[in-house]
C-alpha positions in Angstrom: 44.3 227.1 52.2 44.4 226.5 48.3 47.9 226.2 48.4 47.6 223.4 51.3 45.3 221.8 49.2 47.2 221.8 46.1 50.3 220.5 48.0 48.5 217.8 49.9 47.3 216.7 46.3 50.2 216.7 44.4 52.2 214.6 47.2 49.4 211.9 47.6 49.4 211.7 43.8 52.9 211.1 43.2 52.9 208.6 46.1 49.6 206.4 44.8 48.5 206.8 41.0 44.7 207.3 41.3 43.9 207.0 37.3 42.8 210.9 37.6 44.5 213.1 35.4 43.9 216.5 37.3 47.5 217.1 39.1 47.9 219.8 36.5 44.9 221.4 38.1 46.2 222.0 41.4 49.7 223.2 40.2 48.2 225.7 38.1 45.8 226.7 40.5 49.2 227.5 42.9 50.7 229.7 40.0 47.5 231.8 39.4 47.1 232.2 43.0 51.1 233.7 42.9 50.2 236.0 39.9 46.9 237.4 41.0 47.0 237.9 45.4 49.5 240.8 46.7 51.2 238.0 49.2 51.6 236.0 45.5 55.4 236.1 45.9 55.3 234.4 49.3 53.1 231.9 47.8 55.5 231.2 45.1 58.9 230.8 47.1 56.5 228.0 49.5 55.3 226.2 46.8 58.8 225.7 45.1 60.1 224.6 48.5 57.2 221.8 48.7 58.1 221.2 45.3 61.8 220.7 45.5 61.1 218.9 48.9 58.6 216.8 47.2 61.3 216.3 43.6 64.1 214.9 46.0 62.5 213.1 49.0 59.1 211.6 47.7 59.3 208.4 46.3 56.4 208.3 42.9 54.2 205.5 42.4 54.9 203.9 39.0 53.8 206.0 35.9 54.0 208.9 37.3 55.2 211.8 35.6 56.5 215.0 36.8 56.4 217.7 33.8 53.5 219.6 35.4 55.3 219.6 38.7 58.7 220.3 36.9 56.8 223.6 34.5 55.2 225.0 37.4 58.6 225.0 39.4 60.3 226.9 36.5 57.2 229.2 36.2 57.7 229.9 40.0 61.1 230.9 40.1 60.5 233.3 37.0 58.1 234.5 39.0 60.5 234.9 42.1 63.2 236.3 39.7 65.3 233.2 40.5 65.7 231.9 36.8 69.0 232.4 36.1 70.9 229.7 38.1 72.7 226.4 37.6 69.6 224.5 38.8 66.8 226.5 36.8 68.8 226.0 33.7 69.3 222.3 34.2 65.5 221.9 34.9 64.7 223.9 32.4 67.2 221.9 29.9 65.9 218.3 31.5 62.3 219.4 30.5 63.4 220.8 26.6 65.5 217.5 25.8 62.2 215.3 26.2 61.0 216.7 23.4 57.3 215.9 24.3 54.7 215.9 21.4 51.9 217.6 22.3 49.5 214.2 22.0 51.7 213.1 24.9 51.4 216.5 27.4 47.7 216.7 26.5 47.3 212.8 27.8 49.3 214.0 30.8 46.3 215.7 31.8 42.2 215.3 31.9 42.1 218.9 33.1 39.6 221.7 31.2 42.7 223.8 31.3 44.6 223.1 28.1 48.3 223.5 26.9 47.0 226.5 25.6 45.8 227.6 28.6 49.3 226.6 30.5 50.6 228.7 27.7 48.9 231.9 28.2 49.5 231.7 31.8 53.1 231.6 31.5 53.3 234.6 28.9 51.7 236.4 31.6 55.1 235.7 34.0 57.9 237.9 32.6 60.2 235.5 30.9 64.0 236.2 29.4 64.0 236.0 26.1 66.7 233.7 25.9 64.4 230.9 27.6 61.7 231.9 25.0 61.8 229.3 22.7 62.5 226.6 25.4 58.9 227.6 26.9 57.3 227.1 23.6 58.9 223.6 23.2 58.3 222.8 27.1 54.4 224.2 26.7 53.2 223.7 23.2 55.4 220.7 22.3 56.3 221.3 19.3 59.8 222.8 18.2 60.5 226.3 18.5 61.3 226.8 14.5 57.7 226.0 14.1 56.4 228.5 16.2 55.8 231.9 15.2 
């Protein structure tokens, strides 16, 4: 049911932009719920078939932006173990070239849960650690020589 939830929020958000900030909300709510419940993995691989569904064949309502959508994909499939194709590298590329500061991904959401909080979750998905510094870029936005 969360998952349903999250879904049918997320689509109706791209389509209309309703001014609330929360999307973030219901795609990490979808990640946790992979991570902590035994059928987590089946979970995962139906959210990132929403998701690609929704990325190719849902039209968004002007302003909207997908990195929340996009970082919870990659989070999936490294939770799946399917992060070391084509298509996870070129999402995972797309997402590091915007260079977002992190004034902008914090005004991406009005969610309690922080970048921070984004962050921890993914350290807690086992990650290659030649994507390392791209997550701290994608998540923290700020450069990986900065980190540390």
């Amino acid at each position: 049911m969360q998952m349903f939830l999250a879904a049918l929020y997320v689509y109706c958000n791209k389509r209309k932009d309703w001014a609330m900030l929360v999307e973030s909300d219901y795609h990490y709510a979808v990640v946790q719920l992979s991570l902590q419940r035994v059928e987590g993995p089946k979970v995962a691989r139906l959210y990132l078939g929403f998701i690609e569904w929704l990325c190719v064949w849902v039209e968004a309502d002007v302003g909207y932006d997908d990195y929340f959508c996009l970082l919870t994909w990659t989070l999936l499939r490294r939770l799946s173990g399917a992060a070391h194709d084509d298509t996870f590298l070129e999402v995972l590329n797309a997402l590091a070239e915007r260079e977002p500061g992190r004034d902008y991904l914090c005004s991406l959401t009005d969610s309690v849960k922080s970048i921070e909080t984004w962050y921890q979750l993914h350290e807690k998905i086992p990650c290659p650690q030649t994507f390392r510094s791209q997550f701290d870029k994608i998540i923290l936005g700020v450069p990986p020589k900065t980190i540390g």
